[in-house]
VOPAGU-2260 file (C-alpha; in pm, 1 decimal, decimal comma):
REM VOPAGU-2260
SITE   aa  ch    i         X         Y         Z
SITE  UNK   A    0       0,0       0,0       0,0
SITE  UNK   A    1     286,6     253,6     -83,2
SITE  UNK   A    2     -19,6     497,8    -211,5
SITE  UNK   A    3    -232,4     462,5      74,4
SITE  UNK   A    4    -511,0     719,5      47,1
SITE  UNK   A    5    -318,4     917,9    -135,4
SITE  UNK   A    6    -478,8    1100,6    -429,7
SITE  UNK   A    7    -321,2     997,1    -822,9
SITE  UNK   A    8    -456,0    1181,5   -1154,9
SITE  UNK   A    9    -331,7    1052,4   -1460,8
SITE  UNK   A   10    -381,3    1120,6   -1796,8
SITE  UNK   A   11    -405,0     915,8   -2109,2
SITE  UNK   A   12    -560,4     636,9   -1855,5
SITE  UNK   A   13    -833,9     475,0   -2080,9
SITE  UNK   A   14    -590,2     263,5   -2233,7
SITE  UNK   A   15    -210,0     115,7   -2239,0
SITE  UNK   A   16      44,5     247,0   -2007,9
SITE  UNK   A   17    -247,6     476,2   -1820,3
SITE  UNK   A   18    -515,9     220,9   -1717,0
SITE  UNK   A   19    -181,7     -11,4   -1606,0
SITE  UNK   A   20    -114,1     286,6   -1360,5
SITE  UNK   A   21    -467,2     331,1   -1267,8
SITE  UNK   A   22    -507,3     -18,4   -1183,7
SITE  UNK   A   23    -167,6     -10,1    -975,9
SITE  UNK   A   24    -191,9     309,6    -828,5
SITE  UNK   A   25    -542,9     205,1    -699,0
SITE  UNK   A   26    -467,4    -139,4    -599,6
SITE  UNK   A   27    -116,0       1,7    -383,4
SITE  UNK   A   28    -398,8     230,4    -169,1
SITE  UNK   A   29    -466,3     567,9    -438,4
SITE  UNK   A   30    -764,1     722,9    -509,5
SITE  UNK   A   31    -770,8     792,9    -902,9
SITE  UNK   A   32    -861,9    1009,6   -1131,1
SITE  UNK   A   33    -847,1     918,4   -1533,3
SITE  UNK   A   34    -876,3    1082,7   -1715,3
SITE  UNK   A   35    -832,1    1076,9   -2073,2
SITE  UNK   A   36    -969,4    1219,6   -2449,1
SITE  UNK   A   37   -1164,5     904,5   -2468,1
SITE  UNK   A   38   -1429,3     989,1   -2200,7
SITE  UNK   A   39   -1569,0     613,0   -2299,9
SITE  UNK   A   40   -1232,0     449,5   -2236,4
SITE  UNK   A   41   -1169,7     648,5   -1896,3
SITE  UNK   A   42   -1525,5     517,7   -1761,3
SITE  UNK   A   43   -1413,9     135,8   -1871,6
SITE  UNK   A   44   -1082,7     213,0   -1675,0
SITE  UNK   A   45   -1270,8     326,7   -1398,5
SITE  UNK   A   46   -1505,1      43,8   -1369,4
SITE  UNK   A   47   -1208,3    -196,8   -1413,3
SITE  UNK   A   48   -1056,9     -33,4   -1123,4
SITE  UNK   A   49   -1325,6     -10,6    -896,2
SITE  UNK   A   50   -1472,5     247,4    -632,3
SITE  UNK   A   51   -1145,9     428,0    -566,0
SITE  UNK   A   52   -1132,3     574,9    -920,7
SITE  UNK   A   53   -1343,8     819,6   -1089,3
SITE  UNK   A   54   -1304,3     862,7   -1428,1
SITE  UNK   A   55   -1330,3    1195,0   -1678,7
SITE  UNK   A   56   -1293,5    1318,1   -1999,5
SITE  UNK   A   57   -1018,9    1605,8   -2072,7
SITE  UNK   A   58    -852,2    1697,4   -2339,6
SITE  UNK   A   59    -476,4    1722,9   -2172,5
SITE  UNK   A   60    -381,5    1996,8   -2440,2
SITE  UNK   A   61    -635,9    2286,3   -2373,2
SITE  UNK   A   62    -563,4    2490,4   -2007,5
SITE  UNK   A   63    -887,6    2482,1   -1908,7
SITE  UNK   A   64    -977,4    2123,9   -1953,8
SITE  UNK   A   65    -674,5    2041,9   -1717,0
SITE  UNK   A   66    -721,1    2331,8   -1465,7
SITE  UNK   A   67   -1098,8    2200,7   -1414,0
SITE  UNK   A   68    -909,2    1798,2   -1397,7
SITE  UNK   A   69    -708,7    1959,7   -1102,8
SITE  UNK   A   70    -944,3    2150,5    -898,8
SITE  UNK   A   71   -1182,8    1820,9    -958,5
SITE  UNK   A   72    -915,5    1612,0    -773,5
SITE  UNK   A   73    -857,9    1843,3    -508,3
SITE  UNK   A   74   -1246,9    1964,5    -470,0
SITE  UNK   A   75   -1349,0    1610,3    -470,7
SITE  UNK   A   76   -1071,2    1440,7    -293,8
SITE  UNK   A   77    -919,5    1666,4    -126,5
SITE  UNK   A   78    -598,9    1704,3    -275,6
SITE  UNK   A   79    -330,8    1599,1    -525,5
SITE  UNK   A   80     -62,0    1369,4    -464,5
SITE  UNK   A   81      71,6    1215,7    -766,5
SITE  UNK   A   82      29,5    1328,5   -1123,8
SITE  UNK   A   83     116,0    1107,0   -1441,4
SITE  UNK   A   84     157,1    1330,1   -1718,4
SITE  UNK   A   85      72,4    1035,0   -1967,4
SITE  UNK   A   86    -131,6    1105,3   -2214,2
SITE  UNK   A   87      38,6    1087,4   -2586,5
SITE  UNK   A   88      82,9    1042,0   -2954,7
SITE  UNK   A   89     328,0     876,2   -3180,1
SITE  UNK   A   90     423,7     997,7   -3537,2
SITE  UNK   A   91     588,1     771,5   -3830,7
SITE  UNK   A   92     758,2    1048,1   -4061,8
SITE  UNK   A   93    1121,3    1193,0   -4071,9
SITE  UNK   A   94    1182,8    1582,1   -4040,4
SITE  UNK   A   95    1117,0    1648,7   -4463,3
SITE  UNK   A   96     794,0    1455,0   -4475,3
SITE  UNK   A   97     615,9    1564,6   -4149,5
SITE  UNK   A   98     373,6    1821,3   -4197,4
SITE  UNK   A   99     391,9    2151,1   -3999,4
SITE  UNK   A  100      56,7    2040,8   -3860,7
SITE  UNK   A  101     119,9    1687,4   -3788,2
SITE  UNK   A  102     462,5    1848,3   -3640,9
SITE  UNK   A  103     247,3    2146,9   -3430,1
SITE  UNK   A  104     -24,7    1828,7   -3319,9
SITE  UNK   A  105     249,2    1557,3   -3181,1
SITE  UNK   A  106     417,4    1864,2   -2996,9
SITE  UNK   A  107      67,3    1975,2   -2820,0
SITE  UNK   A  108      -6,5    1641,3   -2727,9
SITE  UNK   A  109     297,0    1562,5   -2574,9
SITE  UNK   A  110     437,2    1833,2   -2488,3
SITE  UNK   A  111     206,4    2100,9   -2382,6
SITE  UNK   A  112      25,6    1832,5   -2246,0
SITE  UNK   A  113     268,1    1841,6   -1969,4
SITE  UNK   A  114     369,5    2186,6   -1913,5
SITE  UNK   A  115     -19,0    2241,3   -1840,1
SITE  UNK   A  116     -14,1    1923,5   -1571,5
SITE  UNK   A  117     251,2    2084,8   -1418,1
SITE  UNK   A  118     111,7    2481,3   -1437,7
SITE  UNK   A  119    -202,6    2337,8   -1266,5
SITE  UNK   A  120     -88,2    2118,0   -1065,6
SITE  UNK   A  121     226,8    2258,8    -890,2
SITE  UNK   A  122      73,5    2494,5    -662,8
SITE  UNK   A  123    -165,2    2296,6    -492,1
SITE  UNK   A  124     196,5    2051,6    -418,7
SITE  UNK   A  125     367,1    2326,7    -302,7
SITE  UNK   A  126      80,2    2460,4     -52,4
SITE  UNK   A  127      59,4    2054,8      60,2
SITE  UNK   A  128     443,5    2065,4     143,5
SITE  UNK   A  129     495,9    1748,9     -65,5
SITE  UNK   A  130     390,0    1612,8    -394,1
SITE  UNK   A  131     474,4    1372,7    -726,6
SITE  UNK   A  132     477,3    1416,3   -1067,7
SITE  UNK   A  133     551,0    1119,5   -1315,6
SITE  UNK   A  134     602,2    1250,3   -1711,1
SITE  UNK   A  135     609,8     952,2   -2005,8
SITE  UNK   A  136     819,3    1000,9   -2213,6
SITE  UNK   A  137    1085,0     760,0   -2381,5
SITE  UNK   A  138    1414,9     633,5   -2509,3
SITE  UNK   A  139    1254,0     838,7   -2850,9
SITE  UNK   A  140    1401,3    1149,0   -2650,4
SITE  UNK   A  141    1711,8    1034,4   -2587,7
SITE  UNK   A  142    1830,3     831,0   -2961,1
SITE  UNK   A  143    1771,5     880,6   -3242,9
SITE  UNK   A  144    1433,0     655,2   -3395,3
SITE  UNK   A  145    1395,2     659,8   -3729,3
SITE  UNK   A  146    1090,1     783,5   -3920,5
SITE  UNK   A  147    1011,1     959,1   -3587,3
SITE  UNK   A  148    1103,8    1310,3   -3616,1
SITE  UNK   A  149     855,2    1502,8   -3461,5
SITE  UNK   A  150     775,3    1193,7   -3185,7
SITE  UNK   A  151    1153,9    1230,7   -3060,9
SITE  UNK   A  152    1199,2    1590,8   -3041,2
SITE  UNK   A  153     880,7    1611,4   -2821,5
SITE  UNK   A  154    1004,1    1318,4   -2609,5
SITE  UNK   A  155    1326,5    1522,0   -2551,3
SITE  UNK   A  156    1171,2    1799,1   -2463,9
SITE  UNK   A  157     973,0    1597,1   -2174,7
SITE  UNK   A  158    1284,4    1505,0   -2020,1
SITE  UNK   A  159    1401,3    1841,5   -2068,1
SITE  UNK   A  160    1102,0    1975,9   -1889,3
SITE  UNK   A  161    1114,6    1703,6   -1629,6
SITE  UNK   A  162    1461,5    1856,7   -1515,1
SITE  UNK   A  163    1364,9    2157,8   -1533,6
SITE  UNK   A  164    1063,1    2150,8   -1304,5
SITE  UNK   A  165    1183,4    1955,3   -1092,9
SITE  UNK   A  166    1511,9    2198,7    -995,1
SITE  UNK   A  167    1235,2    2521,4    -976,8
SITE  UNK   A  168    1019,7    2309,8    -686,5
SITE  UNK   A  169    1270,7    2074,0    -511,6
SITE  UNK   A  170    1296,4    2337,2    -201,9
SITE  UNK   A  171     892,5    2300,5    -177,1
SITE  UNK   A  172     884,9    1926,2    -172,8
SITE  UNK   A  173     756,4    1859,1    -524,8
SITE  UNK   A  174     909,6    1607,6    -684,2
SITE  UNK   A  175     939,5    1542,4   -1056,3
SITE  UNK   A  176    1061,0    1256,1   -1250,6
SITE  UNK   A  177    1014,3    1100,5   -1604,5
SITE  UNK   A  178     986,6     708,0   -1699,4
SITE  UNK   A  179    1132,2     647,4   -2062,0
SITE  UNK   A  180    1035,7     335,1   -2199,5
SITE  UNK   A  181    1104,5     182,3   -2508,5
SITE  UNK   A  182     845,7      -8,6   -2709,1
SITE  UNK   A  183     581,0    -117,0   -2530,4
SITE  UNK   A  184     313,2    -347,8   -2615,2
SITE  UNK   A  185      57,2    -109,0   -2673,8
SITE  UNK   A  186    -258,5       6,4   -2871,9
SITE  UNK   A  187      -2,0     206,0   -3029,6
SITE  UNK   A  188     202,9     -40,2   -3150,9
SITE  UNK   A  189    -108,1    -192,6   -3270,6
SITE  UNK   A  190    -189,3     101,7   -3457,2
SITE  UNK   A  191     159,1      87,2   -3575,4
SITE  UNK   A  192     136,3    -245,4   -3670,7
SITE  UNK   A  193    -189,8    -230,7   -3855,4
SITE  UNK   A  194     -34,0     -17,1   -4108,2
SITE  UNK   A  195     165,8    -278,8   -4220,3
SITE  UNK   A  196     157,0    -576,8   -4453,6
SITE  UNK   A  197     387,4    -824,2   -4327,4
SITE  UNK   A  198     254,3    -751,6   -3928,4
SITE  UNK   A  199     454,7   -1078,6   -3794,4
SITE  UNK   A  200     794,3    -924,6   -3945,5
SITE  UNK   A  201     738,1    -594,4   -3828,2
SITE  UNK   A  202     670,4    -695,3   -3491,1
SITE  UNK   A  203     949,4    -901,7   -3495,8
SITE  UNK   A  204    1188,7    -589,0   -3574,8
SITE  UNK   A  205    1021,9    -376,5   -3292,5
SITE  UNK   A  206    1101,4    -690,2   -3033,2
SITE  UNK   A  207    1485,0    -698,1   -3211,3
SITE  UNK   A  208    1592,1    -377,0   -3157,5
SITE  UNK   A  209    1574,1    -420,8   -2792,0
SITE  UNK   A  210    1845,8    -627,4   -2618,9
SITE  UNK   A  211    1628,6    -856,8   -2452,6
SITE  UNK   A  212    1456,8    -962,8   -2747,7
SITE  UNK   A  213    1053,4    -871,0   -2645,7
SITE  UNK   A  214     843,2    -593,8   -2580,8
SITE  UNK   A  215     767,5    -424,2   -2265,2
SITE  UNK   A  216     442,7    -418,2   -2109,3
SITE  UNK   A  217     196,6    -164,2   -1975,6
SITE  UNK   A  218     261,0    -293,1   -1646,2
SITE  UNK   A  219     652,9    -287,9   -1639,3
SITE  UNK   A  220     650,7      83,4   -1696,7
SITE  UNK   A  221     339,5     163,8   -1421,4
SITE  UNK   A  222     565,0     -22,8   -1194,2
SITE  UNK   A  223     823,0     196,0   -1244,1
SITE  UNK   A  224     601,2     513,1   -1202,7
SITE  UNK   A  225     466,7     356,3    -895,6
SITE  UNK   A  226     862,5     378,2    -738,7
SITE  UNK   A  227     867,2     726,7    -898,1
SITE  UNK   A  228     557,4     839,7    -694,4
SITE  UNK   A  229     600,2     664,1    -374,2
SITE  UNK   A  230     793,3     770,6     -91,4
SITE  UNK   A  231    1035,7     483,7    -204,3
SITE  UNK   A  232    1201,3     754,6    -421,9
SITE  UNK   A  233    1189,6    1026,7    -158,6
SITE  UNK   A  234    1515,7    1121,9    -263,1
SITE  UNK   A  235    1465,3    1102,3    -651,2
SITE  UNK   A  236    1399,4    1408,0    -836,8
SITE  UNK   A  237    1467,9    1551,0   -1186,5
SITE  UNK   A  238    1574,1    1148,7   -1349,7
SITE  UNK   A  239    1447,1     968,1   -1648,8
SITE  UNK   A  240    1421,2     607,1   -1549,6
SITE  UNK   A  241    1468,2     414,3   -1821,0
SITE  UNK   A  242    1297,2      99,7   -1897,2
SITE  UNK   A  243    1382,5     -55,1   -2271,3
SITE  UNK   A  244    1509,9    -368,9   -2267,1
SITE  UNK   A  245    1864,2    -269,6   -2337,5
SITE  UNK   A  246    1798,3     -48,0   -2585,9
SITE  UNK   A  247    1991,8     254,8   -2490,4
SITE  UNK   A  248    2306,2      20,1   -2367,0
SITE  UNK   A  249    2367,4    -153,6   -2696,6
């Protein structure tokens, strides 16, 4: 119970990575919130999870969407403990075919996304004394993927961010961290993989590049934000845990 009655929003929870943190974050003592674009894939989180989450629609680029997500965790709960920054999108181009709008779209998504998380949620931690943030982003920030131009430079700038926060709030008690996983088994790679004609083979090159020879799963990387939020990493602040296999080591 390292969450115990604590109070977690995350975003991008009606699917993948998100509803694996819900569940956990619930199931180690949280009260949740999450919330996600899909108001019908939030609800199914919710009910998967059970009577300690409440689920809610909110588009994690627009201010006000997220400053109402906020003051609904702290109006209804009481407060806010823990926020995963989570929600995101992928992109398949390099820098000359990527649209300026596909560009503009992948960097709101996942980017602004995030800044607005922490805008909103930063100074209800700071009157608490103590709080968590947990950012997604991924070993797409840190090498080089190709055919993922505008996907990597937003993943850097999470991590970027991530540091960045977390040196402005440290004195307050707010602590901010990243996870950056490489590929996970995901609707996105299904996505990914639906696009494709040989889908075995493709996998197969998405399980290769990673040392370890498999994908990761939804619940490897909540685990990891679980550490990130707990008191376990009490003194943790302004890292990108890395979970990919053995990616970034080869």
């Amino acid at each position: 119970m390292r969450l115990q009655d604590r109070v977690a929003v995350i975003t991008g929870a009606g699917s993948g990575i998100g509803r694996a943190m819900s569940i956990l974050f619930a199931r180690e003592g949280a009260l949740v919130l999450a919330a996600d674009l899909d108001g019908a894939a939030a609800e199914e989180t919710a009910a998967q999870v059970g009577a300690r989450c409440v689920a809610m629609r909110v588009d994690a680029s627009q201010p006000e969407e997220v400053r109402a997500m906020i003051e609904r965790a702290v109006g209804e709960m009481g407060r806010i403990d823990v926020l995963c920054n989570n929600a995101g999108i992928g992109s398949t181009t390099d820098v000359v075919d990527c649209e300026p709008d596909d560009w503009d779209r992948v960097m709101t998504v996942n980017v602004r996304s995030v800044f607005l998380g922490c805008k909103y949620a930063v100074p209800h931690m700071v009157r608490q004394g103590r709080g968590a943030i947990v950012n997604t982003a991924s070993v797409a920030g840190m090498v080089g993927v190709p055919k993922r131009a505008s996907y990597c430079a937003s993943k850097g700038a999470v991590i970027a961010l991530t540091r960045q926060v977390a040196m402005d709030f440290v004195k307050q008690g707010v602590r901010v961290n990243c996870v950056c996983p490489g590929t996970v088994d995901s609707p996105w790679v299904e996505r990914l993989l639906a696009g494709v004609d040989d889908r075995a083979a493709a996998r197969a090159a998405l399980e290769a590049r990673q040392p370890m020879g498999r994908l990761g799963t939804p619940e490897e990387v909540a685990a990891a934000a679980l550490y990130l939020a707990s008191d376990d990493a009490a003194f943790v602040t302004g890292t990108s845990l890395v979970l990919d296999g053995g990616w970034t080591a080869a």
